[in-house]
PQR file of N, CA, C, O and H, with PARSE charges and radii, in Angstrom:
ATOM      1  N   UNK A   1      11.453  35.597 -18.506 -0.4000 1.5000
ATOM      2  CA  UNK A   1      10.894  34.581 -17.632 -0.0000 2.0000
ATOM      3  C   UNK A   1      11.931  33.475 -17.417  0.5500 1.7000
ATOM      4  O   UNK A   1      12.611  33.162 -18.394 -0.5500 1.4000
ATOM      5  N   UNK A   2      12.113  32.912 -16.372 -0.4000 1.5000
ATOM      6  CA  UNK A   2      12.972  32.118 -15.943 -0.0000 2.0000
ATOM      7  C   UNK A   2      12.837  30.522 -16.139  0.5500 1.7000
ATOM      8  O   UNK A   2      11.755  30.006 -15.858 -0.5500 1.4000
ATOM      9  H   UNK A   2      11.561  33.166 -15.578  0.4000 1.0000
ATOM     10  N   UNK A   3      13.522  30.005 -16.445 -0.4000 1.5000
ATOM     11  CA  UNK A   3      13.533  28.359 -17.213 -0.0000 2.0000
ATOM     12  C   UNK A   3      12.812  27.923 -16.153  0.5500 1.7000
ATOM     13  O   UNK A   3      13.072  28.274 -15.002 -0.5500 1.4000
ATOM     14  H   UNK A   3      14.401  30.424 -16.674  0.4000 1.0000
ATOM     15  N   UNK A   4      11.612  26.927 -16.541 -0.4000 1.5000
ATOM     16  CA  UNK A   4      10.905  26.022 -15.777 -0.0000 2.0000
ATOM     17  C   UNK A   4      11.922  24.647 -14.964  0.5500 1.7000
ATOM     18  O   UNK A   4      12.642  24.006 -15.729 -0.5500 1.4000
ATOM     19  H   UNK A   4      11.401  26.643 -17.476  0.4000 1.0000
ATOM     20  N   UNK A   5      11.930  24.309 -13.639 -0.4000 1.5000
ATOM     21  CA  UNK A   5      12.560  23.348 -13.363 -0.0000 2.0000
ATOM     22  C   UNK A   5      11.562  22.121 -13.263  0.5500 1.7000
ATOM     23  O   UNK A   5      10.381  22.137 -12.915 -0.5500 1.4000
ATOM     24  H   UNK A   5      11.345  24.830 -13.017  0.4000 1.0000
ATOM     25  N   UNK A   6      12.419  20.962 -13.696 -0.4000 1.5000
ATOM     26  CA  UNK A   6      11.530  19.508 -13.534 -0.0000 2.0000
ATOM     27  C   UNK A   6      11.203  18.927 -12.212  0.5500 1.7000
ATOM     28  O   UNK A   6      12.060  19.079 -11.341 -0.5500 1.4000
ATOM     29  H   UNK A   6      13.378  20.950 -13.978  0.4000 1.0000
ATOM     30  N   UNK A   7      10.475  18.498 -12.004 -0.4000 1.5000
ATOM     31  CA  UNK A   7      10.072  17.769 -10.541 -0.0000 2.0000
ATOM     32  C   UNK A   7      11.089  16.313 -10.844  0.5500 1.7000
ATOM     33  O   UNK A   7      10.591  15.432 -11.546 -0.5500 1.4000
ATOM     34  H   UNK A   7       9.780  18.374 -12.712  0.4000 1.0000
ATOM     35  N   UNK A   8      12.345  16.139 -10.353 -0.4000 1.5000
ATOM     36  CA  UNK A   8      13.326  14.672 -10.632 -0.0000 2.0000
ATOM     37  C   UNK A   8      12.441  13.831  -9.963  0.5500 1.7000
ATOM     38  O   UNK A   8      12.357  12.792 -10.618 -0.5500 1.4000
ATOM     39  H   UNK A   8      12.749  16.855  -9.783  0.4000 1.0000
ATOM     40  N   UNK A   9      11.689  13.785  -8.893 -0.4000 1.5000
ATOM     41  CA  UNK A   9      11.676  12.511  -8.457 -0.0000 2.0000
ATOM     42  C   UNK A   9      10.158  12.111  -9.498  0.5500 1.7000
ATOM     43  O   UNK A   9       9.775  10.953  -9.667 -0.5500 1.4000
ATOM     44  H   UNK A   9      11.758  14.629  -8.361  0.4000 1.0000
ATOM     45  N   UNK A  10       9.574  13.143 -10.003 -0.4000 1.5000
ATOM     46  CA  UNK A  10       8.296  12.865 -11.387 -0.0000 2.0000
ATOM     47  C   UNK A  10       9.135  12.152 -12.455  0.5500 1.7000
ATOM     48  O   UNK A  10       8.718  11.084 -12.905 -0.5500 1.4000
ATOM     49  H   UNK A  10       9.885  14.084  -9.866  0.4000 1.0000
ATOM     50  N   UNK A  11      10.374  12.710 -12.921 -0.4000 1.5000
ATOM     51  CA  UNK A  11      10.957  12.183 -13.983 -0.0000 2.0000
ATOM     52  C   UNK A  11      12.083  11.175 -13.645  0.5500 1.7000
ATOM     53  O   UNK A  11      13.137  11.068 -14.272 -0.5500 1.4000
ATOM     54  H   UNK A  11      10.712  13.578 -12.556  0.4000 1.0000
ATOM     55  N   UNK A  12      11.817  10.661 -12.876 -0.4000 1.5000
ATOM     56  CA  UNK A  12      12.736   9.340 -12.349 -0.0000 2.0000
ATOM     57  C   UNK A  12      11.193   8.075 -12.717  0.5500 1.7000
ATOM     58  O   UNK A  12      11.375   6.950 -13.181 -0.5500 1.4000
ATOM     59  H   UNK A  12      10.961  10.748 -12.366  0.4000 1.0000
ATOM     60  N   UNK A  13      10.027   8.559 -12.422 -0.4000 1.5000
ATOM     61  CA  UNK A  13       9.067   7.743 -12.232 -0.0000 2.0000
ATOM     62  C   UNK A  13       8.088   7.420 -13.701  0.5500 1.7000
ATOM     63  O   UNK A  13       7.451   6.423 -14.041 -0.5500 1.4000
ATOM     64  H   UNK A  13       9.880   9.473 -12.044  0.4000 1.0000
ATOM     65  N   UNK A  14       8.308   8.746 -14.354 -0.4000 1.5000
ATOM     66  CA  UNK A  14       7.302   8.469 -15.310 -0.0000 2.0000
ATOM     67  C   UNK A  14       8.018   8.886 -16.743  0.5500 1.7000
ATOM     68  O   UNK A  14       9.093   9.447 -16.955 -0.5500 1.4000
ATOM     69  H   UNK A  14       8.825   9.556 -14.079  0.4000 1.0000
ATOM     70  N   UNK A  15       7.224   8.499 -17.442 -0.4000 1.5000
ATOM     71  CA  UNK A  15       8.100   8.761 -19.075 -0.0000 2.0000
ATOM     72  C   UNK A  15       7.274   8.608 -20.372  0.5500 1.7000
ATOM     73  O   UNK A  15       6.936   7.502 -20.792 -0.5500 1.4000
ATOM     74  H   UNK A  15       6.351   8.044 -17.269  0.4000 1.0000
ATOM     75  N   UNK A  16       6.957   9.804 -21.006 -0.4000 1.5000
ATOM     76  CA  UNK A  16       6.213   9.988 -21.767 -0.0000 2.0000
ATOM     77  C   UNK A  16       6.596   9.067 -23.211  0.5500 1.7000
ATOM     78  O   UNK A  16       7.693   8.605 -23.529 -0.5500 1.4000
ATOM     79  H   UNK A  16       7.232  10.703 -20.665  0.4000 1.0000
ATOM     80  N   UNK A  17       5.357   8.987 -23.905 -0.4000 1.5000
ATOM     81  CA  UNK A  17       5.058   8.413 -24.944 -0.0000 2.0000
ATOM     82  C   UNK A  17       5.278   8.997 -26.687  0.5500 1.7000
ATOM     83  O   UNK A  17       5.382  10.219 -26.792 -0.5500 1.4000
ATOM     84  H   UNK A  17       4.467   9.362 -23.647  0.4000 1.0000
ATOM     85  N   UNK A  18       5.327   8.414 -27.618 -0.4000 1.5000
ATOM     86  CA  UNK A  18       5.719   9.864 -28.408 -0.0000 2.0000
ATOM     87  C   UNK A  18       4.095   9.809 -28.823  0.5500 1.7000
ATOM     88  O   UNK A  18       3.741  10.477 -29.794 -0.5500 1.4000
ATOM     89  H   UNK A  18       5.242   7.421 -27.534  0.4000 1.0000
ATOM     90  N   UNK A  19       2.977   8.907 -27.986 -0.4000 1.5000
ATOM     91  CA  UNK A  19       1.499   9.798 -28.553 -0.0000 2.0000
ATOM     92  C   UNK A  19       1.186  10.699 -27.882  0.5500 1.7000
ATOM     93  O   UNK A  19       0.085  11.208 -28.091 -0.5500 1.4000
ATOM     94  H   UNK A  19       3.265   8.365 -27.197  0.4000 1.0000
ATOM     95  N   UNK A  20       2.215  11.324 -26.622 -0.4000 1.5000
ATOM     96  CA  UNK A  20       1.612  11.850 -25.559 -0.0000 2.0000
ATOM     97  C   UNK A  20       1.235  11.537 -24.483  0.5500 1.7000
ATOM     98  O   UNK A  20       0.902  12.369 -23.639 -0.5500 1.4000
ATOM     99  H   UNK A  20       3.109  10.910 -26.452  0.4000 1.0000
ATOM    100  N   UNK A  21       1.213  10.274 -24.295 -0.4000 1.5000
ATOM    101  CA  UNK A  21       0.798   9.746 -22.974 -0.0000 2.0000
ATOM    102  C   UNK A  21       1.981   9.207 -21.918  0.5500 1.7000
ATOM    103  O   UNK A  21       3.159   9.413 -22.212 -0.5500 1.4000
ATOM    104  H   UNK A  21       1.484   9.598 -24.980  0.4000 1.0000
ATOM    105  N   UNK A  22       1.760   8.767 -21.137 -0.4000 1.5000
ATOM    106  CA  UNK A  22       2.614   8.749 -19.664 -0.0000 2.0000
ATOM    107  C   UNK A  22       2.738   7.502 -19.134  0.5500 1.7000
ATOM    108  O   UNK A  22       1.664   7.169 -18.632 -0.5500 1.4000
ATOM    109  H   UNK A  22       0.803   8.600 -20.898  0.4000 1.0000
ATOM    110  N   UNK A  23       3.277   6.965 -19.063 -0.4000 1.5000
ATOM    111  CA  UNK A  23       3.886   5.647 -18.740 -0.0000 2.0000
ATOM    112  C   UNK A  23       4.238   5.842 -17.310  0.5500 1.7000
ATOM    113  O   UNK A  23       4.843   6.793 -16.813 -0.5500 1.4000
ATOM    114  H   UNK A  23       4.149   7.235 -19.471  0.4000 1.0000
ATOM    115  N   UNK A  24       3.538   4.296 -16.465 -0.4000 1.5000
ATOM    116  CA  UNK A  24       4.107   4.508 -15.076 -0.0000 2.0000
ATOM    117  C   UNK A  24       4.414   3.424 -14.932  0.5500 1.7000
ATOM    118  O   UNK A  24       4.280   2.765 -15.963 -0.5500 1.4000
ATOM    119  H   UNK A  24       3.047   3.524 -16.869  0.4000 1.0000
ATOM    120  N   UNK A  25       4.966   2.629 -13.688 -0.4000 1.5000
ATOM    121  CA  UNK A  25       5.014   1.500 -13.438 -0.0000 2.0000
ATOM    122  C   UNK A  25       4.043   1.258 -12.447  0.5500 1.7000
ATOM    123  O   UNK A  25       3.511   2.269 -11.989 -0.5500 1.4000
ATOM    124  H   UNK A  25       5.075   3.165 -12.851  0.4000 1.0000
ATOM    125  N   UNK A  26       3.624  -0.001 -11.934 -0.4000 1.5000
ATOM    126  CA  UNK A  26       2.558  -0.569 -11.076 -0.0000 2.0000
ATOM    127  C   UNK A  26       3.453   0.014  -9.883  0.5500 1.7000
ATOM    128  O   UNK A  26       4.524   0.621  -9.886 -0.5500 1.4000
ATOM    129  H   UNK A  26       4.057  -0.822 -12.306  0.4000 1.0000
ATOM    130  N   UNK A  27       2.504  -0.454  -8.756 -0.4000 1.5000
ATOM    131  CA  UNK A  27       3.210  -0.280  -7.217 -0.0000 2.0000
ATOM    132  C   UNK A  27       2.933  -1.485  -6.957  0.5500 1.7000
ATOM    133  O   UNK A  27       2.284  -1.982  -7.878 -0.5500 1.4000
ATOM    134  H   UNK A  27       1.635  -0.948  -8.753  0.4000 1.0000
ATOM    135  N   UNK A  28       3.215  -2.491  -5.748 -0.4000 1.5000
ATOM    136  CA  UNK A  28       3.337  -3.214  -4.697 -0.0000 2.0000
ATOM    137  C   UNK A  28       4.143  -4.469  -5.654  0.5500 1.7000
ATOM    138  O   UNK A  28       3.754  -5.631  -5.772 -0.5500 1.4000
ATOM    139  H   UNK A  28       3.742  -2.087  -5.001  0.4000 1.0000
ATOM    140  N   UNK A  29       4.898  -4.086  -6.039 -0.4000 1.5000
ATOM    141  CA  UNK A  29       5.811  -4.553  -6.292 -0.0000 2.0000
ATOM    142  C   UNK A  29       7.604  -4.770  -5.799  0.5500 1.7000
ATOM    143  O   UNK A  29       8.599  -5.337  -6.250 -0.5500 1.4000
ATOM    144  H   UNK A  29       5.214  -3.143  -5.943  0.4000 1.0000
ATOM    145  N   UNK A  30       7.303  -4.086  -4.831 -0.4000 1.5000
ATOM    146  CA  UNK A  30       8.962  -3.812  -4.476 -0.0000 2.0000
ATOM    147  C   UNK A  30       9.067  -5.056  -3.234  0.5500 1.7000
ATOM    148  O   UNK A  30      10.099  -5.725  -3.294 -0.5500 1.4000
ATOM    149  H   UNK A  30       6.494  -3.625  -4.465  0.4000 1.0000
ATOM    150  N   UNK A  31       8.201  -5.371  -2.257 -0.4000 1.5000
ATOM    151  CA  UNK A  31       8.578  -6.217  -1.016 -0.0000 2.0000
ATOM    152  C   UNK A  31       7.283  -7.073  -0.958  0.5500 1.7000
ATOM    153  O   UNK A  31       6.339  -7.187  -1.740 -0.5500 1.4000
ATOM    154  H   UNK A  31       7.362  -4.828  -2.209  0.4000 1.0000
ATOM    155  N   UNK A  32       7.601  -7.690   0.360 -0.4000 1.5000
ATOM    156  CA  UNK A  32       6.444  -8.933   0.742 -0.0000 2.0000
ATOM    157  C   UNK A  32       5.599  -9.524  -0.558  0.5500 1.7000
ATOM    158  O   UNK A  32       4.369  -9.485  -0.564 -0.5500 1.4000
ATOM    159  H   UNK A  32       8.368  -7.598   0.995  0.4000 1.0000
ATOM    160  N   UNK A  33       6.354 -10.067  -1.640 -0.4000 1.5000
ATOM    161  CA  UNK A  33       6.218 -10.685  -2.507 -0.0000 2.0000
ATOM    162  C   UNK A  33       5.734 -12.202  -2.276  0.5500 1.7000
ATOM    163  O   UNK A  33       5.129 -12.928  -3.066 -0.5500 1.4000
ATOM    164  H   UNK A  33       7.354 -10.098  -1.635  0.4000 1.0000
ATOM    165  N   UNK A  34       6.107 -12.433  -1.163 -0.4000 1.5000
ATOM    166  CA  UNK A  34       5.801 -14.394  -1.062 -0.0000 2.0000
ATOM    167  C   UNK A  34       4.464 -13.736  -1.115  0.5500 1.7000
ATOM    168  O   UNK A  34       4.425 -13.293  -2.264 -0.5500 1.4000
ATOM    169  H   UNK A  34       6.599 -11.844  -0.522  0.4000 1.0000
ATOM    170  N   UNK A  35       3.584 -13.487  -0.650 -0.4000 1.5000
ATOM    171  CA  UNK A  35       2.259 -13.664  -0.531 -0.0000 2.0000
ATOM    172  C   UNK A  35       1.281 -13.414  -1.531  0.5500 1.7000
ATOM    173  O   UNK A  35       0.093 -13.687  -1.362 -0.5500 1.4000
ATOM    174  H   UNK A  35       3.616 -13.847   0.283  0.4000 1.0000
ATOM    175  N   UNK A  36       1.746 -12.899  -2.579 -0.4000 1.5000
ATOM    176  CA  UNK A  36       1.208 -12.515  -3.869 -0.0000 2.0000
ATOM    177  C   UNK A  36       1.744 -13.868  -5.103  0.5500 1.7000
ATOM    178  O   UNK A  36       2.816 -14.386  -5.414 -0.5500 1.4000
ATOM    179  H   UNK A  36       2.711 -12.677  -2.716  0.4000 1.0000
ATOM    180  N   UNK A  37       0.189 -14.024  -5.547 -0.4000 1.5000
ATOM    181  CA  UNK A  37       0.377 -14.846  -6.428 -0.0000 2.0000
ATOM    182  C   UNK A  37       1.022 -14.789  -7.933  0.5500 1.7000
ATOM    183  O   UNK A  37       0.672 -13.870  -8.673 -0.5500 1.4000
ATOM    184  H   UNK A  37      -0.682 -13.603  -5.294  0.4000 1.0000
ATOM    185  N   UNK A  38       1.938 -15.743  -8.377 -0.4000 1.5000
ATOM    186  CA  UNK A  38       2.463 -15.701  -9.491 -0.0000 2.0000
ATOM    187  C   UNK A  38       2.208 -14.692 -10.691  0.5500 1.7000
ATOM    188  O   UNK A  38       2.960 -13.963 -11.339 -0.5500 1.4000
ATOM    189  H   UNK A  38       2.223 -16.490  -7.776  0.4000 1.0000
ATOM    190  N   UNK A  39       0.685 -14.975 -10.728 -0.4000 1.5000
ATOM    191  CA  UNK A  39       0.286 -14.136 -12.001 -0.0000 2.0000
ATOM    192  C   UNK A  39      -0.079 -12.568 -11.182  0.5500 1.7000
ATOM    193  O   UNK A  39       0.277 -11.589 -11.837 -0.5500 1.4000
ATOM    194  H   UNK A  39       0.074 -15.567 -10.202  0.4000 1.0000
ATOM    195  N   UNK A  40      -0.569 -12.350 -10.189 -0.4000 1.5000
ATOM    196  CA  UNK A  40      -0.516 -11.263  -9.871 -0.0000 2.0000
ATOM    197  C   UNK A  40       0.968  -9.982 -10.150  0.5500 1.7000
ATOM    198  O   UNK A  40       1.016  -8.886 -10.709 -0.5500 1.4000
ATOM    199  H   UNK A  40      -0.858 -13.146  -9.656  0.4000 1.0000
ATOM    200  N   UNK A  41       2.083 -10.911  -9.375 -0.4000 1.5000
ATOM    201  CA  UNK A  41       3.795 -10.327  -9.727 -0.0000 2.0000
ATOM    202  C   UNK A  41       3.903 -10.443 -11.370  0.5500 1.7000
ATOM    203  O   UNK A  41       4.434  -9.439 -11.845 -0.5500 1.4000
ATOM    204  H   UNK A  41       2.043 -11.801  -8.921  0.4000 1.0000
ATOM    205  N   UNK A  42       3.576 -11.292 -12.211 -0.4000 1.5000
ATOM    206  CA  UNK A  42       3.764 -11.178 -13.253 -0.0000 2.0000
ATOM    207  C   UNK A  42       3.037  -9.620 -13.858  0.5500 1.7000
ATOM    208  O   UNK A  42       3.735  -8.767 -14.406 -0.5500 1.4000
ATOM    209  H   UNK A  42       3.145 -12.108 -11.826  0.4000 1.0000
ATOM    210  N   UNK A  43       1.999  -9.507 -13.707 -0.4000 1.5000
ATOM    211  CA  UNK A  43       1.135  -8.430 -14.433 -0.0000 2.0000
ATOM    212  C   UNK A  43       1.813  -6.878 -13.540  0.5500 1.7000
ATOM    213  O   UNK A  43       2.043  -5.750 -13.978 -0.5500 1.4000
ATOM    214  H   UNK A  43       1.431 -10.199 -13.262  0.4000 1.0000
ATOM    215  N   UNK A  44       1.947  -7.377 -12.376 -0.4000 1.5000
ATOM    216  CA  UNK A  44       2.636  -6.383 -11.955 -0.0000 2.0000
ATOM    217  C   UNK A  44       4.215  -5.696 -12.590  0.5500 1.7000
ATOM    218  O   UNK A  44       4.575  -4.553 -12.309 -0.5500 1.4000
ATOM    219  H   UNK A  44       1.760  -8.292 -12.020  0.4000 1.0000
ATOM    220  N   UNK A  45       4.690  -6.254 -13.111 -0.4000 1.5000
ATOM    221  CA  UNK A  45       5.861  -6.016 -13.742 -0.0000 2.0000
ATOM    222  C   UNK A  45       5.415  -5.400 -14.940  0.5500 1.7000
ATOM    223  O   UNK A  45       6.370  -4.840 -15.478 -0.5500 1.4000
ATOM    224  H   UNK A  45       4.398  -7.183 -13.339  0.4000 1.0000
ATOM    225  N   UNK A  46       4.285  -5.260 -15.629 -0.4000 1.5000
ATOM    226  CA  UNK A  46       4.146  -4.600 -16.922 -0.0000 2.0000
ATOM    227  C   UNK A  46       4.188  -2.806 -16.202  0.5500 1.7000
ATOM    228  O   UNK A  46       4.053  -2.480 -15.022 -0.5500 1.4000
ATOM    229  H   UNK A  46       3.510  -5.716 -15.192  0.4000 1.0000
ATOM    230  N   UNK A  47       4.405  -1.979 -17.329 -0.4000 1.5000
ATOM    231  CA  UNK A  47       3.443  -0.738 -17.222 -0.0000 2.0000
ATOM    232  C   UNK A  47       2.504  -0.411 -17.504  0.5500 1.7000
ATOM    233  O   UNK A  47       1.737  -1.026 -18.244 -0.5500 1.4000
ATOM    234  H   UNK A  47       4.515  -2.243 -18.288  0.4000 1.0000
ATOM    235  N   UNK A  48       2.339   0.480 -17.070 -0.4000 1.5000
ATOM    236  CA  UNK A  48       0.759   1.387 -17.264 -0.0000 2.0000
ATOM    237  C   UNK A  48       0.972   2.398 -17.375  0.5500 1.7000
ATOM    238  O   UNK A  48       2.034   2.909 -17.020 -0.5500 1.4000
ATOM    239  H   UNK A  48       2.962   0.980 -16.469  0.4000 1.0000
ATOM    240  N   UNK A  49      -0.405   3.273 -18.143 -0.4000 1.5000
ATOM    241  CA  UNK A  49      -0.541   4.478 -18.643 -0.0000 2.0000
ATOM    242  C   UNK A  49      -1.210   5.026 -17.443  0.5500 1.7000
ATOM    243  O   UNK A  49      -2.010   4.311 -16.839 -0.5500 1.4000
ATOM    244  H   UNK A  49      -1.267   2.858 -18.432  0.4000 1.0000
ATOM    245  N   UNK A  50      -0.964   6.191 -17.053 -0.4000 1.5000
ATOM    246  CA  UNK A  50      -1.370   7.203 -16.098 -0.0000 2.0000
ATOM    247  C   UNK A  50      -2.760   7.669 -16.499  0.5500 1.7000
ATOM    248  O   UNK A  50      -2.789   7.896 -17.709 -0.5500 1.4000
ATOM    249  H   UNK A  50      -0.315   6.772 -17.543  0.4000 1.0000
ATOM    250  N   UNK A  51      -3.884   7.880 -15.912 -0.4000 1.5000
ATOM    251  CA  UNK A  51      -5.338   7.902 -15.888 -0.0000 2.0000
ATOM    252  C   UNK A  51      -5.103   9.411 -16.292  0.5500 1.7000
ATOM    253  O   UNK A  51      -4.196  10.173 -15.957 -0.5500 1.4000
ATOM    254  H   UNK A  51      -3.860   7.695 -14.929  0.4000 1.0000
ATOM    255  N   UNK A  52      -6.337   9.639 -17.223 -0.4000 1.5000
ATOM    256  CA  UNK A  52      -6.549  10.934 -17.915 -0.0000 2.0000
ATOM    257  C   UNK A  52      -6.749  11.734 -16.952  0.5500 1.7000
ATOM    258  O   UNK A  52      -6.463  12.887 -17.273 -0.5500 1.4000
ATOM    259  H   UNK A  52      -7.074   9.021 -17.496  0.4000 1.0000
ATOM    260  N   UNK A  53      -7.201  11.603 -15.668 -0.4000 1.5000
ATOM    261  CA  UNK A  53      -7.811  12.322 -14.708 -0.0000 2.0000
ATOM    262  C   UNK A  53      -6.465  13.244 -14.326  0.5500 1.7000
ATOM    263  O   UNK A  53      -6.530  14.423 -13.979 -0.5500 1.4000
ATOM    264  H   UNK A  53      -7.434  10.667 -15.407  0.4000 1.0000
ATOM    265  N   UNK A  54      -5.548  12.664 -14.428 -0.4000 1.5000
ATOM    266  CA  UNK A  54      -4.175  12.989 -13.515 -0.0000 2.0000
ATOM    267  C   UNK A  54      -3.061  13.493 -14.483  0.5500 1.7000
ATOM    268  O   UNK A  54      -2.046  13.913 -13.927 -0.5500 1.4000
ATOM    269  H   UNK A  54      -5.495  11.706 -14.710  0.4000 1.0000
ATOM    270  N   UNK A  55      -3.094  13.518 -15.897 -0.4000 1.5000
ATOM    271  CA  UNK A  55      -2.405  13.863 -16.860 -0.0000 2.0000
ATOM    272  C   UNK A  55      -2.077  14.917 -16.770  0.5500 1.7000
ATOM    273  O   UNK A  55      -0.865  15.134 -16.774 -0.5500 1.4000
ATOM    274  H   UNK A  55      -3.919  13.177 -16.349  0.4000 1.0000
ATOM    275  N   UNK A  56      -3.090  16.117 -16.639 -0.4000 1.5000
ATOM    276  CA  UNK A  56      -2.595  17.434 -17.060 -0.0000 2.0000
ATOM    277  C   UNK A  56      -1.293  17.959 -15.564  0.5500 1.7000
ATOM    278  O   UNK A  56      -0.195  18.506 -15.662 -0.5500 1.4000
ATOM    279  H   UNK A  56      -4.074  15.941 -16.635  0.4000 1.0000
ATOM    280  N   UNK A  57      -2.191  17.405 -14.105 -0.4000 1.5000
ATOM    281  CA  UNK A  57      -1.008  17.789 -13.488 -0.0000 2.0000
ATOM    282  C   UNK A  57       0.765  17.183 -13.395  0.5500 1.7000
ATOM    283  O   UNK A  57       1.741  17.803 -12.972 -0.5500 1.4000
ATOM    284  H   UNK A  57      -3.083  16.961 -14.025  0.4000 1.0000
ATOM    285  N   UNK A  58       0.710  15.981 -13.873 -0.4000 1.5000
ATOM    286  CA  UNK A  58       2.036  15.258 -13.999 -0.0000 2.0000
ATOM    287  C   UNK A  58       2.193  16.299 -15.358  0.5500 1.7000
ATOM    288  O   UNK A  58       3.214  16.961 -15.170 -0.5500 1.4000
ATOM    289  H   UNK A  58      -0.082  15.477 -14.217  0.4000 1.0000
ATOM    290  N   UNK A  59       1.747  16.561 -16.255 -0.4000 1.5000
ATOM    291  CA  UNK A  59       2.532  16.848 -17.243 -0.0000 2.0000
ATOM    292  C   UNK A  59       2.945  18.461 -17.111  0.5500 1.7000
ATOM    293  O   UNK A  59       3.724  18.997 -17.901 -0.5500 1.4000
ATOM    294  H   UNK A  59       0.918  16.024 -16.407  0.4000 1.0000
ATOM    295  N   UNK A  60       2.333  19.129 -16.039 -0.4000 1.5000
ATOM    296  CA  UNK A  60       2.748  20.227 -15.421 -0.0000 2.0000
ATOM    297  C   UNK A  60       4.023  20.386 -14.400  0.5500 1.7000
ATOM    298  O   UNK A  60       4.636  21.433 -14.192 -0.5500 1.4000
ATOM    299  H   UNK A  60       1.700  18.694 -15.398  0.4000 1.0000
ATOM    300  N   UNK A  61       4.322  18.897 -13.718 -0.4000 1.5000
ATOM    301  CA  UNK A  61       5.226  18.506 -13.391 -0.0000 2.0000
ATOM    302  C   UNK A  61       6.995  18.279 -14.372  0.5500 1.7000
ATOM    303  O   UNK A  61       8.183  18.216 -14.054 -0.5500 1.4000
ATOM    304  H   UNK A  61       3.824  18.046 -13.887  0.4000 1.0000
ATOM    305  N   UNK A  62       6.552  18.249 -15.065 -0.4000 1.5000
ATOM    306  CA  UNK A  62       7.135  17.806 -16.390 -0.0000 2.0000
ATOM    307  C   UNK A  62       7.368  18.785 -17.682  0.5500 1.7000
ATOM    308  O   UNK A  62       7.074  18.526 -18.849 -0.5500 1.4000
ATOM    309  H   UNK A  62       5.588  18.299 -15.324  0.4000 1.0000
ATOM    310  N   UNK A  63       7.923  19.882 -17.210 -0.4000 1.5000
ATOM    311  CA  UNK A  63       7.644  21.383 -18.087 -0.0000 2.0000
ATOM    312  C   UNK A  63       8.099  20.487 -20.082  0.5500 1.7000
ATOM    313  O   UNK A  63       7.450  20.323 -21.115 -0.5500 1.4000
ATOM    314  H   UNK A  63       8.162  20.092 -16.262  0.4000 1.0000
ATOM    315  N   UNK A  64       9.235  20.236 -19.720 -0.4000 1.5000
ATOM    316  CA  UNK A  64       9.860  20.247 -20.979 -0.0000 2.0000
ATOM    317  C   UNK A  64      10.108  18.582 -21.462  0.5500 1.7000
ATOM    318  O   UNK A  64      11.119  18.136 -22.006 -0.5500 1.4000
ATOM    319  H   UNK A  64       9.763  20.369 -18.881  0.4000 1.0000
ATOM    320  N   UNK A  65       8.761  17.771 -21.055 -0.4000 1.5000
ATOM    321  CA  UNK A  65       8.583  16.335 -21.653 -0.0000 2.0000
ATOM    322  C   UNK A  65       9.928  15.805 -20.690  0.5500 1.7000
ATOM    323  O   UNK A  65      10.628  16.286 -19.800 -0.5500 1.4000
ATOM    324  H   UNK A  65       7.940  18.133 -20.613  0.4000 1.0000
ATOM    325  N   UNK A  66       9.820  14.385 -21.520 -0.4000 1.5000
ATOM    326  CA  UNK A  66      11.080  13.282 -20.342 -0.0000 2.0000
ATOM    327  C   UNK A  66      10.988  12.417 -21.241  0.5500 1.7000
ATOM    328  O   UNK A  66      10.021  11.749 -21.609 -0.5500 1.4000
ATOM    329  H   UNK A  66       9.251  13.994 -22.244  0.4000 1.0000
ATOM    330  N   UNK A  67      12.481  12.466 -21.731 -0.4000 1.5000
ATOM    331  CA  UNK A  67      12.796  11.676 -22.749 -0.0000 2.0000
ATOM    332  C   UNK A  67      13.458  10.289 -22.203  0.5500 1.7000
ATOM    333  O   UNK A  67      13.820   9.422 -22.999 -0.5500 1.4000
ATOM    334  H   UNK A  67      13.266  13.008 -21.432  0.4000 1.0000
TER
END
């Protein structure tokens, strides 16, 4: 059977946990920033964990983890 290839632009975006879980970053963060309030851009800059709903296919994306 032939080596699984990674989806790059999945593993440019997301990055697993060593509990298993998936780390993403927020979106609307990249432009038209004046209009968003302080604490909004602030919280936006944290990450987030990817919703259980959506796990199994990103991590199907993701044959051999993303270190």
């Amino acid at each position: 059977m032939p080596k699984l290839k990674t989806k790059k632009a999945i593993a440019k975006r997301f990055k697993l946990t060593k509990g298993g879980k998936i780390k993403r970053p927020h979106a609307y963060h990249g432009h038209i920033l004046s209009k968003k309030s302080r604490r909004r851009k602030r919280g936006l800059r944290k990450s987030d964990l990817v919703h259980h709903s959506d796990l199994k296919k990103i991590i199907s994306w993701l044959p051999y983890g993303n270190k």
